[in-house]
Structure formats: structure tokens, C-alpha cells
N, C-alpha and C positions, 0 to 999 in steps of 0.2 A: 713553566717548562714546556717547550711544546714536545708534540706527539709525530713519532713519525709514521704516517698514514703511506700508505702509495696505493693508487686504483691503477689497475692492468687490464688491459685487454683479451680475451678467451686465447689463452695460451697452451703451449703444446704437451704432450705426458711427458716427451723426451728431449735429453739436448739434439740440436739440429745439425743431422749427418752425424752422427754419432749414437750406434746402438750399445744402450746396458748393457745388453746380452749378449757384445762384443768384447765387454771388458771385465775382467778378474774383480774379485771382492777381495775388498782393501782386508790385511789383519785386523783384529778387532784392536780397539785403545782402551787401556784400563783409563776409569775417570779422572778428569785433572780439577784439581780445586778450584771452584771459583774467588776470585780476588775483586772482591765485592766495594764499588764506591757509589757512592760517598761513606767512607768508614767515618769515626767518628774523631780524628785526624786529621784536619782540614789541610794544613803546614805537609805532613805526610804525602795527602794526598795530590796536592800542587805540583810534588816534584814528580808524581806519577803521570801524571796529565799534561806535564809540559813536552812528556820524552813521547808521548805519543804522535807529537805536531809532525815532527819527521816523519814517523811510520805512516802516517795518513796520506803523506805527500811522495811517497817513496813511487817511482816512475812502476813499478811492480802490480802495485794495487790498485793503480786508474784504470780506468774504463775498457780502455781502448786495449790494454795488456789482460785484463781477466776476461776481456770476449774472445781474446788469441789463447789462453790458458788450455795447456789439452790434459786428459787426465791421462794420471798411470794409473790407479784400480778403483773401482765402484765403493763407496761406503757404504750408500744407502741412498733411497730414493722417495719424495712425499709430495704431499699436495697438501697446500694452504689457499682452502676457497677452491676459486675454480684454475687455479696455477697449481701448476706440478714442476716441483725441482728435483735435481738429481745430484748429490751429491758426491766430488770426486777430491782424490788427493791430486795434486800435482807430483811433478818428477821435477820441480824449482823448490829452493830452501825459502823462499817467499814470493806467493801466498802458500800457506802448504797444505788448504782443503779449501775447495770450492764448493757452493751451492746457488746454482747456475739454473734458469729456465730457456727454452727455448728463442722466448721474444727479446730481442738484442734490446727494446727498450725495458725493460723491465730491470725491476733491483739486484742487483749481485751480491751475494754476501761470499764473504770471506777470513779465511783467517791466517794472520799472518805475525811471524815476530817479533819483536820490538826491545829495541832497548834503552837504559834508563843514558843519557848522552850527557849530565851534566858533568860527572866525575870526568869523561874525557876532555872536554870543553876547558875546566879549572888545570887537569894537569897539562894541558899543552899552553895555559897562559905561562903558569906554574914553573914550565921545561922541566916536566918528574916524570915520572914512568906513570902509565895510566893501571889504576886498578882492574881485575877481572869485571868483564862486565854479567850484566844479570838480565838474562833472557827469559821474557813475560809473553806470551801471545793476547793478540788482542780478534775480538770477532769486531770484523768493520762490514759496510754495505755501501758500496757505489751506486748513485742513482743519472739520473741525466744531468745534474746540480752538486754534486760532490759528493765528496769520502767522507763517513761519517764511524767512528768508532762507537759503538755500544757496549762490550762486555770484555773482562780483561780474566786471560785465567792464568795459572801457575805453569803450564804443560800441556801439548795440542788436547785437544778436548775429542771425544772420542762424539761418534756420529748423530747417537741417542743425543748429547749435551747438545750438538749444533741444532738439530734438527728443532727439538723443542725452543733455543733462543731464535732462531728464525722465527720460527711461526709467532712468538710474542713478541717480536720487533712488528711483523703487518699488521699485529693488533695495535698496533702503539703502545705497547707494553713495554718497552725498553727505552727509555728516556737517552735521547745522547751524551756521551761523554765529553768528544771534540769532535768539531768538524773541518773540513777544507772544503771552500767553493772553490771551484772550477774555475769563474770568473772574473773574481777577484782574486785568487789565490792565496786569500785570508784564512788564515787561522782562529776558532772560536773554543775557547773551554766554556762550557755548557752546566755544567755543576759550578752551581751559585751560591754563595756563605749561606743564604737564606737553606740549603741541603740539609745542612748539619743542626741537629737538633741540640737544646742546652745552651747555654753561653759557651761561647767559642772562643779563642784568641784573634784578636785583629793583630797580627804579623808582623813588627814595627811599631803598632802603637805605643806611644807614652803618654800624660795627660802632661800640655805646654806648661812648662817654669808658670808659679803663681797663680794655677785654678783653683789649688788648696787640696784635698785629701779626695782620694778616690773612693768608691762606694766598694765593697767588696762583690763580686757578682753572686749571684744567686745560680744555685742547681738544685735540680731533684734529689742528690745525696746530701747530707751535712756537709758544709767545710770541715769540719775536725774529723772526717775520716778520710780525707789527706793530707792534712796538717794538725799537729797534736801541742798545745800551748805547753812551754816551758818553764820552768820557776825562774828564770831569769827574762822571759817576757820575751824569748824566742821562739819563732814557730818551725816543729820537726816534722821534715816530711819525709816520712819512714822508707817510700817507695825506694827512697834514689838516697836516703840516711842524710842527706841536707837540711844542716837547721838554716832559716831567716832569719835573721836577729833585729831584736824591735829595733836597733838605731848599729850609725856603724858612720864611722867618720864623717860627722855632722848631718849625716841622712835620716830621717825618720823612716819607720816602714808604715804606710799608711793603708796598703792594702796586702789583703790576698784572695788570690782569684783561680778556681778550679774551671775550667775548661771543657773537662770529660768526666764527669761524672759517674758515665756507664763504665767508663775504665779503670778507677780505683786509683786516681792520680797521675798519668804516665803524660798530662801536657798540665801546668798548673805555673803561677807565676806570685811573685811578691812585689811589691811595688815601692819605690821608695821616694822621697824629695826633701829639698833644702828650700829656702825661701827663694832660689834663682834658679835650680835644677833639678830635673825629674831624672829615675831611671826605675827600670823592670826589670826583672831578673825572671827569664823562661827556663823553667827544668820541662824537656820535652823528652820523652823515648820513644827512639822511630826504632823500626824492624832493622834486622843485624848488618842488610847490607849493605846498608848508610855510612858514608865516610864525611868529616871532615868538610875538607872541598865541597863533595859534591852537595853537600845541605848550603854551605856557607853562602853561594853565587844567590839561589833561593831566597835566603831567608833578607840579602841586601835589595835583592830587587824589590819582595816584598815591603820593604821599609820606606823605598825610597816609593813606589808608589802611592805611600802614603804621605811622607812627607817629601815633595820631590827636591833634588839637589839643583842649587844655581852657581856650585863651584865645589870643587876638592877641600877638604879638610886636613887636617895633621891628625895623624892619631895620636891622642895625651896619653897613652901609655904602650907604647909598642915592643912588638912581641923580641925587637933588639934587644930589651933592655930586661930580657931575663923574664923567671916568673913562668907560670903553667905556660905549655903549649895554646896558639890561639890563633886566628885571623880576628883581623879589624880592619873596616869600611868606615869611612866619616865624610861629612859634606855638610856644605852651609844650605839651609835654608831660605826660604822666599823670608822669612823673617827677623834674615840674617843671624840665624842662633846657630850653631853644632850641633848636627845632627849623626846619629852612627852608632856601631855596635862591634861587639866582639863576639866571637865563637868558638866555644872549647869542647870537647869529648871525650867521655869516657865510658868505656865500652858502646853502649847501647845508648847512654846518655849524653843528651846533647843541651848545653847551658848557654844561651845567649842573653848578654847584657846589654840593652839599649839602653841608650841615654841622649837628650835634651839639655842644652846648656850654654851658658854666655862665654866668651871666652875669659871674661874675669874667675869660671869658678874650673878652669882646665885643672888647675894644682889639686882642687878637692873632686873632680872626679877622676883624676889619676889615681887618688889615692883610695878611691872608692871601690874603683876597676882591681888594683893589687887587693886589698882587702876579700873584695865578694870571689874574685877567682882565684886566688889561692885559698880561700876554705872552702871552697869546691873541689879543688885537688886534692885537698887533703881530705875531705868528710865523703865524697861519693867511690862508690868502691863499685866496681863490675861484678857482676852477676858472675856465682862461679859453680852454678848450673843452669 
């Protein structure tokens, strides 16, 4: 991961033409939470990090717009090294706090709002009305070379909070999130799988028809304190009340694999296959504002970056023909196999079944797909506090 450093030039106490002691001290801001990544979420955090590409490239935040930025009242004013910034609000809903030095080449940090754009994105494919959206601020820093977000909080963060992430971004203290170069106009997510500690889910993965049984992964917790063996050779995972069943319409379950270990189950999957086809079943719990849609776009693209698509598929059990609420994506693969997934939700719970498979075995993972998501509708119950 690299470090962002920047060396400045002997810089000035104040911003330039513009005295402090001309301008009002801001209200104070009660503290706003930090929304700390890499959590241990990785699928979670993706869709966090994609909605930031816009706000990084939003015409607001460049360079050229926060050297024009004027304040309406003082926050607060520091020195990191031999540069001194001076911290302002704006009278714009974005950026809405600047911290500015006086040398027009030096770093700018800022912070500004952001939102999560996927749920818009699905419902306007969709023609549905879009969901409320959910407003996160993010601390970014414009350099000569582009928009680079660092830190993401709940609600603007009050002067004390910027002040202190400034001065540990010039130490290289704050590892990037996403970037935008100026010159290419490239987007970078910067948080790499390698982030996240533990076995993690590879997003899409399945192991191809005929490798034979998967290893269960290892974690610092037991597996059986998120899955609990069965007398009928089921495995129950209490968090979300979904048992795995050791077999189910010609499928064996050959694995299961915990994810998050620090988090007591809430990404965790089982794994299944026939002598032609594989599939995985992910019970994941993301945070309450998640819908639907907005995971679904996510979690195909993730699939298909792993296994990429060379045409459209049929879905073998679609959401016409009855049966839990669901989306499904399929496509053939470079190895000419069906490739694809479906996705269902309840409350907080979100159940995605990928599968792997010849078109000779469609009739048994149709019946596979009915099977595993309707006793997900029926066994997972929403959280009723």
C-alpha cells in the first residue's frame, strides 16, 4: 500500500488575501462516527468504495474549484511541520469544510458528501422509483496529480476530527481509499483483498464442475461457532436460523466456510456439487441500508470478474415462475459452461446462490435453486430488534 507523503515548500500562517481575524468562528460540531475501512466486510465494503468514484470526480472537489472555495466562518487553524492551514466551512453543500494553506501548489484537503449510487443506477435500469439515498461524508485531498479519498465518516466531522486526519495523512498515516488521476481520469480502489485479515470470500467464486470437494477454510474461531452439526447431518447457522443440509437434490455439501470470524458468522457460505456442477450458497449481513438492487449489480459484476462472460445465458429458474422474491444474472463462460447467480433478502440478510454447470445438468440446478431458496424463506426470519 503506498504512503502518501507530499514535501511543500516554506509556506504561509494564513490563507492568501484572506485574514482569520476577518472571519466568524464556525459553531462547534458534535463528533461524527468514523466508518472505518477496510472492515472486515470485504463484499460490504466494495459497494462503499465504488460510490466514492463519482464524489472524487465531482467538478466541486478539483483543484481548480477548492482554490476558488471562499469560507463562510473559521473552524480552526494548525500547522503540520513548517505549513500552516486554516481551516474553513464553505457556504456550498459540497465541499462543506475546507483545509487550505496558503501555496496554491500544496495539498488541499476537504470534505465532502457522497452517496451510495448503485440503488439509483438498478432502479432506473429497473423503471422503479429509486430508494432514499444515504448520505456519508468522505475526507478527500487534491494534490497536483489528483483526488484521493482517505477517510469516510457518518456526519461532517467536527474541526478537532479533521485537523488530527490531516496531519496523519502528511505523515503517511492514512493509506488511500480511491483515487482519480487528473490525467488519465482513471479511477483506483486502493484497498486490496490482501486488507482484510482471516479467510475471506472470493465474490463469485465456485470450485469448476469435477475438482472434487473443497477444503473447508480455516479461521482463528472454530467453525462450529457459526455452524452447529445436526442429527440429520445438517449444518445450523443460528445467526440468520438457516440450516445447510448435508445433500439436497442430487448435490452433496462438501464444504463450509466462515469468512469473518471476528464477527460471529454474519458472511459465512456452504458449498455444494454433483459429479457436473458446483454451487455456494453465501448467507451475508450487510448494514440495514442495503437493498436488493443495490447489492445485486455488485455482487454480478464481482462474479463475472472472476469468471468473465462470452454471451448471455437463460436463467434455469426465473423469478416468473413463482417461488421467493429474487434477481438472477447467468452467462456462458470462456469454457463454455453457465455461469450465474441469484439473489434474495431478508431484512438485513442477503442469500446469494452461485452455481457452475453444463447445460445438460439445467433441470437439477433448477431444482436446486427452488429447494435452497425456498428454505431460506421459510427458515430465515428478520431481526425483530
Amino acid at each position: 500500500m503506498r504512503s502518501w507523503l507530499w514535501a511543500g515548500a516554506v509556506l504561509g500562517v494564513a490563507l492568501a488575501g484572506t485574514s482569520a481575524a476577518a472571519r466568524e468562528a464556525c459553531p462547534p460540531r458534535p463528533p461524527a462516527k468514523l466508518i472505518v475501512l477496510p472492515s472486515t466486510n470485504m463484499q460490504s465494503d466494495l459497494t462503499t468504495l465504488l460510490s466514492l468514484g463519482p464524489a472524487i470526480s465531482d467538478k466541486t472537489v478539483q483543484r481548480r474549484a477548492l482554490l476558488k472555495a471562499k469560507p463562510k466562518c473559521e473552524a480552526s487553524a494548525f500547522s503540520a511541520g513548517s505549513t500552516s492551514f486554516a481551516v474553513f466551512e464553505t457556504d456550498t453543500l459540497s465541499p462543506v469544510l475546507v483545509a487550505r494553506s496558503a501555496d496554491s501548489a500544496a495539498p488541499i484537503f476537504f470534505v465532502a458528501p457522497f452517496s451510495d449510487i448503485t440503488a439509483a443506477v438498478m432502479a432506473e435500469v429497473e423503471k422503479r422509483p429509486a430508494p432514499p439515498a444515504t448520505t456519508s461524508y468522505m475526507l478527500g485531498v487534491s494534490t497536483l496529480t489528483g483526488v484521493t479519498a482517505l477517510r469516510i465518516y457518518a456526519a461532517v466531522p467536527d474541526s478537532q476530527a479533521v485537523q488530527a486526519d490531516v496531519i496523519a495523512a502528511l505523515k503517511g498515516e492514512l493509506p488511500p481509499l480511491v483515487s482519480r488521476n487528473d490525467r488519465t481520469k482513471g479511477i483506483q480502489i486502493n484497498v486490496q483483498a490482501d486488507a482484510y485479515k482471516g479467510p475471506q470470500s472470493l465474490p463469485g467464486s465456485t470450485p469448476p464442475p469435477g475438482t472434487g470437494p473443497g477444503l473447508p477454510a480455516t479461521s482463528a474461531a472454530p467453525q462450529n461457532e457459526s455452524f452447529r452439526d445436526q442429527a440429520d447431518g445438517g449444518a445450523l447457522h443460528p445467526a440468520s436460523g438457516f440450516t445447510c443440509p448435508a445433500a439436497i437434490d442430487g448435490f452433496k455439501r462438501d464444504r463450509l466456510t466462515v469468512y469473518d470470524a471476528a464477527d460471529g458468522g454474519r458472511d459465512v457460505s456452504c458449498g455444494y456439487a454433483s459429479p457436473s456442477a458446483t454451487a455456494t450458497l453465501y448467507l451475508t449481513r450487510l448494514p440495514d441500508r442495503y437493498r436488493l438492487a443495490q447489492v445485486f449489480d455488485v455482487y454480478v459484476q464481482q462474479a463475472k470478474d472472476h469468471t468473465p462472460a462470452v454471451a448471455d445465458a437463460a436463467d434455469p429458474y426465473p423469478a416468473s415462475e413463482g417461488g421467493p422474491a429474487r434477481l438472477g444474472k447467468f452467462w456462458r463462460d470462456r469454457e463454455n459452461r453457465n455461469e450465474g447467480l441469484w439473489l434474495m433478502q431478508i431484512g438485513p440478510w442477503f442469500a446469494k446462490l452461485r452455481v457452475t454447470y453444463r447445460d445438460a445438468d439445467a433441470t437439477d440446478i433448477r431444482k436446486l435453486a427452488a429447494g435452497l431458496l425456498g428454505a431460506i424463506s421459510t427458515q430465515v426470519k428478520p431481526p425483530t430488534a
